[in-house]
N, C-alpha and C positions, 0 to 999 in steps of 0.2 A: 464659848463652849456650849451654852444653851442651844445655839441652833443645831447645834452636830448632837444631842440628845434629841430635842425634839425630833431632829432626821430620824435616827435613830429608832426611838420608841415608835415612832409613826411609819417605819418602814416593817416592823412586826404585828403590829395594828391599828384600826381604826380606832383613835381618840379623841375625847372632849378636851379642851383645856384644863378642866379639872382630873382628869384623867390623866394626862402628863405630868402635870405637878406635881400630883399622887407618885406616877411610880418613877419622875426623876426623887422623889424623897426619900421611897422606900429603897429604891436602890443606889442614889448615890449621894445620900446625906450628908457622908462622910468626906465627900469633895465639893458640893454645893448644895443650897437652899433655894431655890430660885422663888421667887414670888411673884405672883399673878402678874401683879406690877412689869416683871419683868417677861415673863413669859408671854402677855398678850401684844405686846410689839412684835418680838423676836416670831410670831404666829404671823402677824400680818406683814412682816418683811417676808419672812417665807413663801406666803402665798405670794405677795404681789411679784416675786421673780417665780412665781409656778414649779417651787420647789416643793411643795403643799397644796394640796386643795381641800375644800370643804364641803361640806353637806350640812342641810339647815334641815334639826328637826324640831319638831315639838312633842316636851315631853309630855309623861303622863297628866302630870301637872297645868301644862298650858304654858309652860315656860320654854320660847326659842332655847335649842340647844345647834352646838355645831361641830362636828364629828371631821375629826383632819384625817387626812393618809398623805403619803406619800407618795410622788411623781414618778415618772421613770426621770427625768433631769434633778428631780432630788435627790435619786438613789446613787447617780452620777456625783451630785455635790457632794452627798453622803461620803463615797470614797475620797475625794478627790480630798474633801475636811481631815478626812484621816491621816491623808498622805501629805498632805501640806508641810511643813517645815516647823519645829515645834520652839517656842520661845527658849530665846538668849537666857532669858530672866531663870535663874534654877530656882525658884519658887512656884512658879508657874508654872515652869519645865514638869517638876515632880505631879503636877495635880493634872495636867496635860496627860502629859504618857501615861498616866492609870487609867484615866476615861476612854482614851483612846483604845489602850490594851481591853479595856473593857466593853468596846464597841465594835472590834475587830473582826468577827465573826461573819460579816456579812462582805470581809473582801479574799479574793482569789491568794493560793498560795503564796504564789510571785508576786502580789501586791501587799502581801502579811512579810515576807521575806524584805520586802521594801522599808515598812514601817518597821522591824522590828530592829534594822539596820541602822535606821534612824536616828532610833530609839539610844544604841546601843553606844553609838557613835557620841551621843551630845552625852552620853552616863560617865563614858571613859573619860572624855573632857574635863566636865564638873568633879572627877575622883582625881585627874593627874592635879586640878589648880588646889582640890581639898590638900594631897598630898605634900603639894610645895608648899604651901602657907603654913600647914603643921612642921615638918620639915625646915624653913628656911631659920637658920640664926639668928640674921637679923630682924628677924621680928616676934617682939616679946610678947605672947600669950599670955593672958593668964590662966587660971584652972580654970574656970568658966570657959571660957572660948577655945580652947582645948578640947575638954569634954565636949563643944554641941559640935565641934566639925571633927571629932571622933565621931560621934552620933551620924553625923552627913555621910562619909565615908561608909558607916556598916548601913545604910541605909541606899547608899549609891551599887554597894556590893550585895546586896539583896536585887536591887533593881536589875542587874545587869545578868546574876545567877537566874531569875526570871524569865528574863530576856535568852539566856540561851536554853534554858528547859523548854520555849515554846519555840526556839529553834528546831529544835530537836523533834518533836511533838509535831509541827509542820513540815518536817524533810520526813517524817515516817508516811504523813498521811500523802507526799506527793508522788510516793512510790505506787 
């Protein structure tokens, strides 16, 4: 998920690598941390397939600095990341479909109608298996595991009422 951010943040502007790590934090904290560590690979994989380019400046300071944007072949990655097929794992899945929903803006209706489809499709899934497992007889829950795939369930039915408000919200603006 870090590169489809970085795509991301660097297809709305010119940034530094401290400048990404900056506003992947400020904006999505609450689904990743990513550190330098991580970020300064996932930059130089970027550039080296020319999903990213850079510029070398030097700051006020005297200190190289290096300011990314984004490619036209990255803005193509960019969607193409979006619309990819989103993890089996519903752990993932849930922290997946948020970033994504939350990066979505920069694809065509039909391409939003595509992901949200997706989207919508792997939610009802993950809600029918919560439902048999709560549901089945033979298998003894206790209160604990009860409660957290109640929890999953109003959390899968949040995801999916979501999902069709920005249906909704996309089939107005393709009129």
């Amino acid at each position: 998920m870090i590169e489809l951010l970085i795509l991301f943040f660097t297809s709305k502007c010119e940034l530094t690598m401290y400048g990404i790590q900056k506003i992947i934090s400020d904006y999505y904290d609450v689904y990743t941390k990513p550190s330098f560590g991580t970020i300064s690979p996932a930059l130089k994989k970027l550039e080296s397939l020319k999903l990213i380019s850079s510029r070398k400046t030097i700051s006020d300071g005297g200190r190289r600095c290096f300011y990314y944007s984004i490619t036209n072949d990255g803005m193509k990655e960019l969607k193409q990341i979006l619309l990819n097929d989103l993890s089996d794992n519903p752990v993932q899945f849930f922290s997946n479909a948020r970033i994504k929903l939350s990066c979505a803006g920069v694809l065509s209706n039909e391409e939003l109608s595509e992901l949200y489809s997706k989207i919508k499709t792997h939610a009802y899934l993950y809600k029918f298996n919560a439902e048999n497992t709560l549901n089945n007889e033979y298998i003894n829950l206790d209160f604990h595991q009860k409660i957290v795939l109640d929890n999953e369930l109003c959390e899968l039915n949040n995801l999916i009422s979501l999902i069709e408000e920005l249906e909704k919200q996309n089939a107005g603006d393709s009129k």
